[in-house]
C-alpha positions, 0 to 999 in steps of 0.5 A: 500500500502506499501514501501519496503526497500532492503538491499544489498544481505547478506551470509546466513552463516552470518545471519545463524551465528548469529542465523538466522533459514530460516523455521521460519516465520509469512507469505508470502508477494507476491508483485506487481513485483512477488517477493515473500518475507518470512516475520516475521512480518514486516521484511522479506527477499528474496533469491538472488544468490549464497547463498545470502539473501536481507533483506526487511522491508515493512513500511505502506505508507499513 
């Protein structure tokens, strides 16, 4: 099982800027809710609305 930790919803253009590439990626995680996050390892986002990004970090719960 895992905890997910959301960031608030970021511009792509500043990830971008700072040399964010959005086809780079280690796999897919689909959760429970049917969200479906891009991941490089542990870490991963989700595309939110208008351009915006929500960062994610899945942390292993015992």
């Amino acid at each position: 099982m895992f905890q997910v930790y959301r960031s608030s919803p970021i511009s792509i253009d500043i990830l971008k800027a700072r040399g964010f590439d959005k086809n780079f990626h280690t796999h897919t995680f689909n959760a429970p809710s049917g969200d479906r996050y891009v991941m490089v390892y542990e870490v991963g986002y989700k595309m939110s609305f208008d351009g915006q990004v929500q960062i994610i970090e899945l942390e292993a719960v015992a």
